[in-house]
C-alpha positions as CSV (number, residue, x, y, z in Angstrom):
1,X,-55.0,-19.3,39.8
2,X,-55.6,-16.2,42.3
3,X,-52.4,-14.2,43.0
4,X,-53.3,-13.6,47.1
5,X,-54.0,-9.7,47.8
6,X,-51.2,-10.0,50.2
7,X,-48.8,-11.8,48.2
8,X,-45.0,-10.3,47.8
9,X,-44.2,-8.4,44.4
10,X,-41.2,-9.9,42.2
11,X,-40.4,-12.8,39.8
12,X,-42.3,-15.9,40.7
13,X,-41.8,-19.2,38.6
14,X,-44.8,-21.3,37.7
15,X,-44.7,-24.8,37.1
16,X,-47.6,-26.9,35.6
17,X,-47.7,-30.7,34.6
18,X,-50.4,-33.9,34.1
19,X,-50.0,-37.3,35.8
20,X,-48.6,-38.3,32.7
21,X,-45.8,-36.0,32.6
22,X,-44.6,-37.3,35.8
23,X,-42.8,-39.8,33.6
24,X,-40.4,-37.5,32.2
25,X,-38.1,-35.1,32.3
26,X,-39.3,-32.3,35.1
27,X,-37.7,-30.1,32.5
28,X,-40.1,-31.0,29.8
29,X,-43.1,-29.5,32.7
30,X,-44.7,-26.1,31.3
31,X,-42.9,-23.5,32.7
32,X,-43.5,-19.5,33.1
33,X,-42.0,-16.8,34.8
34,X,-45.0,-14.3,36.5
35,X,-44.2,-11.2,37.4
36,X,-46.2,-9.3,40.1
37,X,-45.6,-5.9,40.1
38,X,-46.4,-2.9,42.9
39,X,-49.3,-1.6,42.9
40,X,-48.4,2.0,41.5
41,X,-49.7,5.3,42.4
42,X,-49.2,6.5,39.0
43,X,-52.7,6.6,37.2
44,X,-51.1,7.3,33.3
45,X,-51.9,4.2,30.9
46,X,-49.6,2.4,28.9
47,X,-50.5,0.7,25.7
48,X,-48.5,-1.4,23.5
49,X,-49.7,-2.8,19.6
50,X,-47.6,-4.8,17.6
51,X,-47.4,-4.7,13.9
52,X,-48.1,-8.8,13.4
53,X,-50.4,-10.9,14.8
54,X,-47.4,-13.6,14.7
55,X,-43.9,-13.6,15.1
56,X,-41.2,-16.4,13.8
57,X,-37.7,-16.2,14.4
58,X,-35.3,-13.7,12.8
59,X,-38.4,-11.4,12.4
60,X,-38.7,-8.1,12.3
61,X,-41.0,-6.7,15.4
62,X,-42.2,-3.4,15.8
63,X,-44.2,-2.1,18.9
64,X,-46.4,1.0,19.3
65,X,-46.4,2.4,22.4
66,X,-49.0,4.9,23.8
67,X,-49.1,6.7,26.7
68,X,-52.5,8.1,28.1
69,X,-53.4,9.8,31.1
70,X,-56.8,9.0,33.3
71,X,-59.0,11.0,31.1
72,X,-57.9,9.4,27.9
73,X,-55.4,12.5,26.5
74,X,-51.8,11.9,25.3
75,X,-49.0,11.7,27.5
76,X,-46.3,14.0,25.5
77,X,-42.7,13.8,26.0
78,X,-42.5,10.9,27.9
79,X,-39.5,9.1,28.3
80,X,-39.3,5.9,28.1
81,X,-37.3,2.5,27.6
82,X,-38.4,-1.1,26.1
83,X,-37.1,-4.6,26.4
84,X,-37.4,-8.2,24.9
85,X,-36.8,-10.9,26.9
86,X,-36.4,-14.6,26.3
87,X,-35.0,-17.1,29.4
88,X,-31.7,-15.4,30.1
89,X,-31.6,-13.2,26.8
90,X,-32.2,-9.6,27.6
91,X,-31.9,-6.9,25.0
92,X,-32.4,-3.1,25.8
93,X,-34.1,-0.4,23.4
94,X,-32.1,3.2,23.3
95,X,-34.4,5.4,25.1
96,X,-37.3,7.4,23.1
97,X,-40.3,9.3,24.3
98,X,-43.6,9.5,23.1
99,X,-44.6,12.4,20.4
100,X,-47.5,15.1,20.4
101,X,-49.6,12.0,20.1
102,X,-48.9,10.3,23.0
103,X,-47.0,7.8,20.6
104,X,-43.7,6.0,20.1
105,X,-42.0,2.9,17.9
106,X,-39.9,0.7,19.1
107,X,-37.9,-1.9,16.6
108,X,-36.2,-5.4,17.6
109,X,-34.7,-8.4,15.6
110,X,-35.9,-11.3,17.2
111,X,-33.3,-14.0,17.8
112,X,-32.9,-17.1,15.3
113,X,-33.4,-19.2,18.4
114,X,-35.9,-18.9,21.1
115,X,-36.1,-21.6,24.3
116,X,-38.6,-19.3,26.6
117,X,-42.0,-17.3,25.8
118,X,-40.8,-13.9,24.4
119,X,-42.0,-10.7,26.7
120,X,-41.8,-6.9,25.9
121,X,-41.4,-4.8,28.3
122,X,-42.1,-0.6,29.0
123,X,-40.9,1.2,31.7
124,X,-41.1,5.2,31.9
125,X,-38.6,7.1,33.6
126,X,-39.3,8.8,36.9
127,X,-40.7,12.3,37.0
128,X,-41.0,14.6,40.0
129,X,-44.5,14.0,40.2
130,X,-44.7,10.8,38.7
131,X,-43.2,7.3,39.7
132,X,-41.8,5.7,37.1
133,X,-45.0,3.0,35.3
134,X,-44.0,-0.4,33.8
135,X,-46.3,-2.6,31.0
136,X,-44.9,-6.3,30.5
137,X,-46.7,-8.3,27.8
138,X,-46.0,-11.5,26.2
139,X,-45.1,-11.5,22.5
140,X,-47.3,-13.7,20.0
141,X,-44.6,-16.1,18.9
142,X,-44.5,-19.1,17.0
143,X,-41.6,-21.4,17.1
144,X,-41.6,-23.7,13.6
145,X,-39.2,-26.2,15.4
146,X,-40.8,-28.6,17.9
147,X,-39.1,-31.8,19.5
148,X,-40.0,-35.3,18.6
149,X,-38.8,-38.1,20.7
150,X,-39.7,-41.8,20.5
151,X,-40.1,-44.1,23.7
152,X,-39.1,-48.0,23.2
153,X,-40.9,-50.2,25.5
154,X,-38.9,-51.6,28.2
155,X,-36.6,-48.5,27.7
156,X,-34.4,-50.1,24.6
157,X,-35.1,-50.8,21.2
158,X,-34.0,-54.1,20.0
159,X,-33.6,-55.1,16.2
160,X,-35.7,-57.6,15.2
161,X,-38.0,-57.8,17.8
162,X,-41.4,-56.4,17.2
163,X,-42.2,-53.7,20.3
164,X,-44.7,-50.6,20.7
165,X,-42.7,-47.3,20.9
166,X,-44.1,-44.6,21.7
167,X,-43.8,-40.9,20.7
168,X,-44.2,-37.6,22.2
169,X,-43.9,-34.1,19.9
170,X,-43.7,-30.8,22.1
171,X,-43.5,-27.3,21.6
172,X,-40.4,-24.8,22.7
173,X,-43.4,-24.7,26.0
174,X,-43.5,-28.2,26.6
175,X,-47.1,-27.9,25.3
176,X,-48.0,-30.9,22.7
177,X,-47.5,-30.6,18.9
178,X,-50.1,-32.7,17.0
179,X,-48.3,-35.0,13.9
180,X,-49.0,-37.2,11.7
181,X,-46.3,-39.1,9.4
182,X,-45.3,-42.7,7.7
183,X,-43.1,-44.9,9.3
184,X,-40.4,-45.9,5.9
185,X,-37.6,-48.3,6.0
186,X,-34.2,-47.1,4.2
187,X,-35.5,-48.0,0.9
188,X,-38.3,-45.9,1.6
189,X,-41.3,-48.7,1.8
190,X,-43.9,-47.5,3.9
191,X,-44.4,-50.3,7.2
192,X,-46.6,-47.8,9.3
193,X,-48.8,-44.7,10.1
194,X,-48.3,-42.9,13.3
195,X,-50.7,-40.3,14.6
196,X,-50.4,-38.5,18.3
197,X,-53.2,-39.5,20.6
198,X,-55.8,-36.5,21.7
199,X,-53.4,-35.6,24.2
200,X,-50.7,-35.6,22.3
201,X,-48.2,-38.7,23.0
202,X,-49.2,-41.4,20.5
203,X,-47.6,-45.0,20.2
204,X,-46.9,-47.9,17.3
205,X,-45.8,-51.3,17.4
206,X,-42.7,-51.7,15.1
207,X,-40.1,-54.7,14.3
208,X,-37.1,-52.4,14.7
209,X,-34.1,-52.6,11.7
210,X,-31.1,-50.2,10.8
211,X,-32.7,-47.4,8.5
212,X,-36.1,-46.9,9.5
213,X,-37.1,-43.4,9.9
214,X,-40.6,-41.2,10.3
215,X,-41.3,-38.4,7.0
216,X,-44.1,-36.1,8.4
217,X,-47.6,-35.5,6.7
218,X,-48.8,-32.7,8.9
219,X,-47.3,-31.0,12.1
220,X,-43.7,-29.3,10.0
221,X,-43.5,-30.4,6.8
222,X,-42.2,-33.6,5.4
223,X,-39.1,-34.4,6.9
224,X,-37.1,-37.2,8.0
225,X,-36.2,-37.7,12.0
C-alpha cells in the first residue's frame, strides 16, 4: 500500500480482513494505527536498538538511542524524550539527552497485559536552529496468550447430537495461531484430534456431552480450554 505524495500527515487507522473473516466479529479484523509524519527539514538521524530481539510481558525493555548528524558524527547534548504505546496506554520517559557519543538509554516495564502492537517513540526537543525530529518504531513483541473459540454448526451445540464445530485460535492481532490438541471427555479418554486448517480456522465433528474439553499438543502448552 502506497501512502499518496499528497496525502494529509496524522493518525490514520488501517483495517485489513479475508472473505472469510467477513463472518465474524469486525473487531476480530487486523487492525493498525499508521502514522504519517511531516516531512521535516531537520537532516539529524535518529537511531533506536533494543537490547532483545523479543519481548513478553512484564519485561524489561531497554532502548539505545543515537543521534547522528548528515555526515555520520554524534549529535551531543541532545535532548530528548521516549514513549511506549499500546491502544490507549501511553507512558512517558523523564527526559535525557544523548552523551559525547551521540548516545542515550532509555528503560520501560512493559505492561502484564497488552491488547495493541507496542510502539516506541523519540521525539527531540526544539532548538533554535533545529525543528524538533521524531522516530516511531514498532516493538518486537510476543503475546504468549492467544484466543481460542469453537463455532457449533447451526450456531448451538446440542448434547447428544453429533455436529462439526469449528475452531478459530488468533493472536492479540487477530492474526491466526496454529494448534494442535486432543479432544478428552471428563474422564480424560481421548474421542478426537483437532489441527487448524492452513489458514488457520480448523473444524471436527463431535457428539457433544457435559465435560468434554480440548488439552493442547503444540500452539501454548498443554492446557485445558
Amino acid at each position: 500500500m502506497a501512502i499518496p505524495t499528497k496525502g494529509e500527515f496524522g493518525k490514520y487507522h488501517f483495517v485489513a480482513f479475508t472473505s472469510a473473516m467477513q463472518n465474524y466479529d469486525a473487531a476480530d479484523a487486523f487492525q493498525l494505527d499508521l502514522y504519517v509524519k511531516k516531512r521535516s527539514s531537520n537532516p539529524d538521524k535518529i537511531s533506536i536498538t533494543f537490547n532483545k530481539e523479543k519481548y513478553f510481558p512484564c519485561d524489561t525493555l531497554e532502548a539505545t538511542i543515537k543521534i547522528i548528524d548528515p555526515i555520520g558524527s554524534p549529535v551531543k547534548q541532545q535532548k530528548f524524550s521516549g514513549s511506549f504505546s499500546t491502544g490507549q496506554y501511553v507512558k512517558e520517559s523523564d527526559e535525557a539527552q544523548t552523551n559525547k557519543n551521540g548516545e542515550s538509554l532509555i528503560r520501560f516495564i512493559l505492561p502484564d497485559t497488552i491488547t495493541s502492537q507496542p510502539r516506541f517513540n523519540v521525539t527531540t526537543k526544539q532548538n533554535t536552529n533545529k525543528e524538533s525530529l521524531t522516530k516511531d518504531v514498532p516493538i518486537p513483541y510476543e503475546d504468549p496468550y492467544f484466543e481460542l473459540r469453537f463455532l457449533p454448526e447451526g450456531g448451538t451445540l446440542i448434547e447428544g447430537l453429533e455436529q462439526r464445530i469449528g475452531f478459530n485460535a488468533t493472536n492479540f492481532k487477530g492474526e491466526p495461531v496454529f494448534i494442535k490438541g486432543l479432544l478428552k471427555n471428563s474422564s480424560g479418554s481421548v474421542f478426537d484430534s483437532i489441527k487448524s486448517g492452513i489458514y488457520g480456522p480448523g473444524s471436527f465433528l463431535c457428539k457433544s456431552q457435559p465435560g468434554l474439553f480440548v488439552e493442547l499438543i503444540k500452539g501454548g502448552g498443554s492446557a485445558k480450554k
